[in-house]
GUBABA-981550 format. One record per residue: residue number from 1; residue in one letter; x, y, z of N, C-alpha, C in turn. Coordinates in steps of 0.1 Angstrom, whole numbers, plus 5000, padded with zeros to 4 digits. Layout:
GUBABA-981550
[NUM A [X Y Z] [X Y Z] [X Y Z]];
...
end
This chain:
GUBABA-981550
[1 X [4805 8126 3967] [4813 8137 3964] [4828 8133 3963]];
[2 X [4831 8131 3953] [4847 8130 3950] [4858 8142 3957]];
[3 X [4867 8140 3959] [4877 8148 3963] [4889 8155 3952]];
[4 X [4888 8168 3952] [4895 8171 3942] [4911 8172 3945]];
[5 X [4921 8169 3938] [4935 8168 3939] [4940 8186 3942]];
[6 X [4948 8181 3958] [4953 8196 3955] [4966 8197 3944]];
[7 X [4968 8210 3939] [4979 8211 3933] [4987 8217 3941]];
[8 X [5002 8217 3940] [5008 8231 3949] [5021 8231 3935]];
[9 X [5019 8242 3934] [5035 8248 3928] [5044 8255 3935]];
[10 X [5060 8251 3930] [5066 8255 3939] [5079 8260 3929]];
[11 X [5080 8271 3929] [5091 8277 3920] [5104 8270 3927]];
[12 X [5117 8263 3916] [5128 8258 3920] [5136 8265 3914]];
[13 X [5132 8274 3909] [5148 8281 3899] [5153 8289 3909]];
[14 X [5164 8284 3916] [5171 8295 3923] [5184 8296 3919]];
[15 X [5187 8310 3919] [5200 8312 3915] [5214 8326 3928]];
[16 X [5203 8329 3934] [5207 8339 3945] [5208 8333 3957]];
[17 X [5210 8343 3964] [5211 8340 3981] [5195 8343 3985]];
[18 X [5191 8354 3978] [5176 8356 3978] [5161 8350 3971]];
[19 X [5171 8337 3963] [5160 8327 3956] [5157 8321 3970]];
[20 X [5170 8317 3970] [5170 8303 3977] [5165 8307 3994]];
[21 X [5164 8320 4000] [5157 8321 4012] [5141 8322 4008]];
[22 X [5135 8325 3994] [5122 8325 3992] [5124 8311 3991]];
[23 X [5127 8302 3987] [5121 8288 3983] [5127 8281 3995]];
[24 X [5132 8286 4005] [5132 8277 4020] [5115 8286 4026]];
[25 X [5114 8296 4022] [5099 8300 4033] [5085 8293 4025]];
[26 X [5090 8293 4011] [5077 8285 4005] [5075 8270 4014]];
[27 X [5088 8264 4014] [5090 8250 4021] [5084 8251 4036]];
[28 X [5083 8259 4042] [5083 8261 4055] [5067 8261 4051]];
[29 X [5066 8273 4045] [5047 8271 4045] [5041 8260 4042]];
[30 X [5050 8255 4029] [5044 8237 4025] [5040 8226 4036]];
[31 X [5052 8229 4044] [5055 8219 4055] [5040 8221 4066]];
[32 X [5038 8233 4069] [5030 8234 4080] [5015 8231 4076]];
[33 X [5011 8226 4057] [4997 8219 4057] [5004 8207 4057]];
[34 X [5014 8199 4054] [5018 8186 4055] [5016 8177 4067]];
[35 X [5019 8164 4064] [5018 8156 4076] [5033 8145 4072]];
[36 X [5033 8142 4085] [5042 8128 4083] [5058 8134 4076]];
[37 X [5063 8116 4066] [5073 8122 4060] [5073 8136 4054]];
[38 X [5063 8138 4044] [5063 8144 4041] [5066 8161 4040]];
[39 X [5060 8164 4059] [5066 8174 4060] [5079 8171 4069]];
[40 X [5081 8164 4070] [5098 8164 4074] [5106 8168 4060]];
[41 X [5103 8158 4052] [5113 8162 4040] [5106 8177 4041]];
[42 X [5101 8183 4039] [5105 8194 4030] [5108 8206 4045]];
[43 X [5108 8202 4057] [5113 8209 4069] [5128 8209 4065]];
[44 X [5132 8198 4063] [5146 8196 4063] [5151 8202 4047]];
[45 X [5148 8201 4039] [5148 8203 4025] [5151 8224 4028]];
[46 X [5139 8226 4035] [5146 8244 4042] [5153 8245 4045]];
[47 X [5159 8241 4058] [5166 8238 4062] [5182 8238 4057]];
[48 X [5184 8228 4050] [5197 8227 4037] [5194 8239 4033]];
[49 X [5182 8246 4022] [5184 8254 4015] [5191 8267 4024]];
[50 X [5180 8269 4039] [5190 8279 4044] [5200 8282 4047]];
[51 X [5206 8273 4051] [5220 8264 4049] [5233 8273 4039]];
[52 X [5225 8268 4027] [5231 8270 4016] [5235 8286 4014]];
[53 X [5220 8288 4014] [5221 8305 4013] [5232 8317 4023]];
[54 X [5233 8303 4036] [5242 8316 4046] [5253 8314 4041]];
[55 X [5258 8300 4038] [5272 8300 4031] [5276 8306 4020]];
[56 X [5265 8308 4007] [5267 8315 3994] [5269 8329 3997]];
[57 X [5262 8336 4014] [5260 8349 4015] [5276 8352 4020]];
[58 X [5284 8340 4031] [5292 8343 4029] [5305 8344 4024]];
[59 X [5304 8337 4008] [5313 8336 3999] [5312 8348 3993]];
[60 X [5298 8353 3992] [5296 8363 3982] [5301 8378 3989]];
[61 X [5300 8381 4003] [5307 8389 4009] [5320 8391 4007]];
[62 X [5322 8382 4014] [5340 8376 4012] [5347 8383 3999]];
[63 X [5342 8381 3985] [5348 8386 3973] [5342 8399 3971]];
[64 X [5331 8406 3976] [5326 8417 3975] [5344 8425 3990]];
[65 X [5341 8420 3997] [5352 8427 4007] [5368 8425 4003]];
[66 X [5370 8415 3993] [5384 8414 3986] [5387 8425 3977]];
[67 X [5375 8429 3968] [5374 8438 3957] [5377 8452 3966]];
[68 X [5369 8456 3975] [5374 8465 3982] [5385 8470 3991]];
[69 X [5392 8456 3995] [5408 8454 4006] [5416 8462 3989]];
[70 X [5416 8452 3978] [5420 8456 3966] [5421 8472 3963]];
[71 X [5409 8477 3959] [5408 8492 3959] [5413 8495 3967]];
[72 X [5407 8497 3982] [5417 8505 3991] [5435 8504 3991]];
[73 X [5438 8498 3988] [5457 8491 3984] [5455 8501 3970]];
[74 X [5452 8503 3963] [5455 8504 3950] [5452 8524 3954]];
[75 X [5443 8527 3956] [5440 8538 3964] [5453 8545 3969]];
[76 X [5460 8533 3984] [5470 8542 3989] [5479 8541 3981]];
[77 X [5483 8535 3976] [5497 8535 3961] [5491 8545 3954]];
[78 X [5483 8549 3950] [5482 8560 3945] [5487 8574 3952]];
[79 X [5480 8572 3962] [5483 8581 3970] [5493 8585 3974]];
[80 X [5503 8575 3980] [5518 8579 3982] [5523 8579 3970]];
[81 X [5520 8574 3960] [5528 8577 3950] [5529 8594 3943]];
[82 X [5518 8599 3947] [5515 8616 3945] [5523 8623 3956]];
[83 X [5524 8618 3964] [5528 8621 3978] [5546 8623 3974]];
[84 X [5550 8615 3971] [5566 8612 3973] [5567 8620 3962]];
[85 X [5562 8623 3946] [5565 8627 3937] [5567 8644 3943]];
[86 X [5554 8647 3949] [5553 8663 3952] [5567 8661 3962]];
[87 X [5568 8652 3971] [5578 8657 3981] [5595 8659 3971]];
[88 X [5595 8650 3959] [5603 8651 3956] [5613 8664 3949]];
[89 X [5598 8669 3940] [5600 8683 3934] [5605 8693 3947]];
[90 X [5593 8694 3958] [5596 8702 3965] [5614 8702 3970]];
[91 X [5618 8688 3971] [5635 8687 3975] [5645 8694 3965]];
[92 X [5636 8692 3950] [5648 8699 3942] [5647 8709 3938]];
[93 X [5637 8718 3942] [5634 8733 3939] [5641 8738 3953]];
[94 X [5633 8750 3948] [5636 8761 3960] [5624 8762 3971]];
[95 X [5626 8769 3980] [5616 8768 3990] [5599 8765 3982]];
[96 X [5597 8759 3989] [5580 8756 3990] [5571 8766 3994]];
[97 X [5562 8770 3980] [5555 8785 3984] [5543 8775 3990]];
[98 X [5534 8784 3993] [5521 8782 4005] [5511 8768 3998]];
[99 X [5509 8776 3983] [5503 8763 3977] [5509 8751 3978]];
[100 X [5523 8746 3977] [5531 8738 3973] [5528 8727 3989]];
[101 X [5528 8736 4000] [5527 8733 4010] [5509 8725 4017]];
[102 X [5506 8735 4010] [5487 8728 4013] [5483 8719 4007]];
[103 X [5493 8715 3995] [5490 8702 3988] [5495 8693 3991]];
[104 X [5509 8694 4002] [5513 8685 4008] [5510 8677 4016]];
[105 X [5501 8687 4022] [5494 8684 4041] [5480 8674 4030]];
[106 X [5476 8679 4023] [5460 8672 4014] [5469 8658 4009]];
[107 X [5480 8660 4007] [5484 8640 4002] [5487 8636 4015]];
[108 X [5493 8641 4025] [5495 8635 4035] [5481 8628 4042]];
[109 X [5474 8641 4042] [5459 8634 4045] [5451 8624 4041]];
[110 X [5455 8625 4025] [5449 8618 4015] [5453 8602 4020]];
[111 X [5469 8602 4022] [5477 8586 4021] [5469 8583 4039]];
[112 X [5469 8592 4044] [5465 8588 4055] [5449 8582 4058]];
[113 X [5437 8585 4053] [5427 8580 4054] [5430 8566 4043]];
[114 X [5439 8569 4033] [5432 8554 4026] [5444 8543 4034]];
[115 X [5454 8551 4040] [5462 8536 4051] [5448 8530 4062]];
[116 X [5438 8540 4069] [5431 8536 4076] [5419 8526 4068]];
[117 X [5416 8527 4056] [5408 8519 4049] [5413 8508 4044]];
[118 X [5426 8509 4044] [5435 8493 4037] [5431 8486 4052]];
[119 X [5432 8491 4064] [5434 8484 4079] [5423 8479 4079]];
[120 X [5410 8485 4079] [5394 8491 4077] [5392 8475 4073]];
[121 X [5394 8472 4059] [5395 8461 4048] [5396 8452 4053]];
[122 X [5414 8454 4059] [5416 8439 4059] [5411 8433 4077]];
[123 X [5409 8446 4085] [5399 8438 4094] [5386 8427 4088]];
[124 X [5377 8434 4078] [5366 8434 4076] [5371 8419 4065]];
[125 X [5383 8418 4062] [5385 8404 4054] [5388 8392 4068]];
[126 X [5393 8397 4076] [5396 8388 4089] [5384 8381 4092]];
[127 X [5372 8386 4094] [5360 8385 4099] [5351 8373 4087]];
[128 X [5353 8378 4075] [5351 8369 4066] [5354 8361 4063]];
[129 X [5373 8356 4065] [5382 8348 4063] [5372 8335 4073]];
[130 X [5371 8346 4086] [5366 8336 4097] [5352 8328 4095]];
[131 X [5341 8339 4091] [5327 8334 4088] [5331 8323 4081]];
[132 X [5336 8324 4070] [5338 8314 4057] [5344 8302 4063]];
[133 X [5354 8301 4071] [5357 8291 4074] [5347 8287 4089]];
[134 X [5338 8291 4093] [5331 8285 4100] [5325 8276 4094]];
[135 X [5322 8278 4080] [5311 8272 4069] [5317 8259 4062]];
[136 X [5337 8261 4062] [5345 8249 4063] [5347 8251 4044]];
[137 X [5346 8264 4043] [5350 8269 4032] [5366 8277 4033]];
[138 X [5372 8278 4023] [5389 8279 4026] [5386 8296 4016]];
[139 X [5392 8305 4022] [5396 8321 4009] [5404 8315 4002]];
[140 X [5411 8305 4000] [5422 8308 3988] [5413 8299 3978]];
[141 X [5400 8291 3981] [5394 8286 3969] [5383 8287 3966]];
[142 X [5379 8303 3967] [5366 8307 3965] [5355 8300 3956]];
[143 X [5363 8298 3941] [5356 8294 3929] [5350 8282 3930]];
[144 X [5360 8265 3938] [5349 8255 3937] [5339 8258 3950]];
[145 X [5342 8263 3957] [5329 8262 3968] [5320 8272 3962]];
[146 X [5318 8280 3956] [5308 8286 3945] [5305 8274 3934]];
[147 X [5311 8271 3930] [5308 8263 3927] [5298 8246 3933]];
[148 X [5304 8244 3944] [5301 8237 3953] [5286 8240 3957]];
[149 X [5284 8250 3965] [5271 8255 3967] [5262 8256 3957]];
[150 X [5268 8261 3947] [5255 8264 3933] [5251 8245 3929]];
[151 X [5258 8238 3930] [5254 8223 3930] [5246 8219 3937]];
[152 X [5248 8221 3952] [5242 8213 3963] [5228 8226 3962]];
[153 X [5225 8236 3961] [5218 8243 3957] [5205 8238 3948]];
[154 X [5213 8235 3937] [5206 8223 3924] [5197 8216 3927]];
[155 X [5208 8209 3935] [5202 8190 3935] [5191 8194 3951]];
[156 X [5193 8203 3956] [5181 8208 3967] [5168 8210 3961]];
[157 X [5169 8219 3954] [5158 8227 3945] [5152 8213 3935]];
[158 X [5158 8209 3931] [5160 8193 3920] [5146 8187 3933]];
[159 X [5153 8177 3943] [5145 8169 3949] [5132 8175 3953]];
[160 X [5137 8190 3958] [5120 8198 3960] [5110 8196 3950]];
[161 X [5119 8198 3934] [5110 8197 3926] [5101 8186 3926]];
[162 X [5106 8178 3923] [5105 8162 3921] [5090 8158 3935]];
[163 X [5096 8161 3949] [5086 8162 3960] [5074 8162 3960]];
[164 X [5076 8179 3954] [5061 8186 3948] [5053 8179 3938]];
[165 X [5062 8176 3926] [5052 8167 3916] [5050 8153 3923]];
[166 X [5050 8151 3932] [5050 8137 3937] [5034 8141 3947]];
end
């Protein structure tokens, strides 16, 4: 009785943070019928990919929490800028009737929650600043380390490929 060749496929197209944690768990399942080199490389081959993915996760935060430090800034300039205009009318008119007044207290309010969301931000960019540079990634050069990652990502997914047909 001859032995029939196992096959295994293993999808390599990753392009997410959520490819690339499915194709480190496929690796992990590969690994545990493997023996020898074999399942080393593709233990380690997870490994990198998971790697990859926590760094991509936190680049991709990072610019997801820029976008919003952004809005919030753009938010309160709006806000005080409604704020100083009403206060300005009210200086060159005559007394401030009741409405004039309740819409003062609502921008004061207004500049005030989105000051606490610029703070809000740029805590929540501190924290990122920090993750990111645990990863030995820099904020002011988001684009080659996206770039960076989507390569070493590649050439991961690449040798897995290669593995598998092997």
């Amino acid at each position: 009785m001859a032995l029939k060749p196992i096959q295994i496929l293993v999808e390599t197209d990753v392009t997410g943070e959520e490819d690339i944690s499915k194709l480190a768990s496929t690796l992990d399942d590969l690994a545990s019928t493997l023996d020898g080199d074999l399942k080393v490389q593709a233990q380690q081959a997870a490994q990198a990919l998971r790697d990859l993915g926590a760094k991509q996760g936190a680049i991709d935060n990072f610019v997801k929490l820029k976008t919003e430090a952004g809005d919030a800034a753009a938010k309160l300039g709006e806000a005080q800028a409604a704020a100083q205009r009403l206060g300005q009318q009210l200086a060159s008119g005559a007394a401030s009737t009741r409405a004039q007044s309740g819409q003062m207290e609502k921008l004061r309010d207004s500049v005030r929650e989105a000051k606490e969301q610029v703070e809000k931000t740029g805590s929540a960019l501190d924290a990122g600043r920090a993750r990111l540079a645990a990863y030995g990634v820099s904020s002011t050069n988001l684009a080659r380390a996206q770039i960076e990652v989507a390569s070493a990502t590649k050439q991961v997914a690449a040798e897995v490929a290669q593995a598998a047909s092997a």
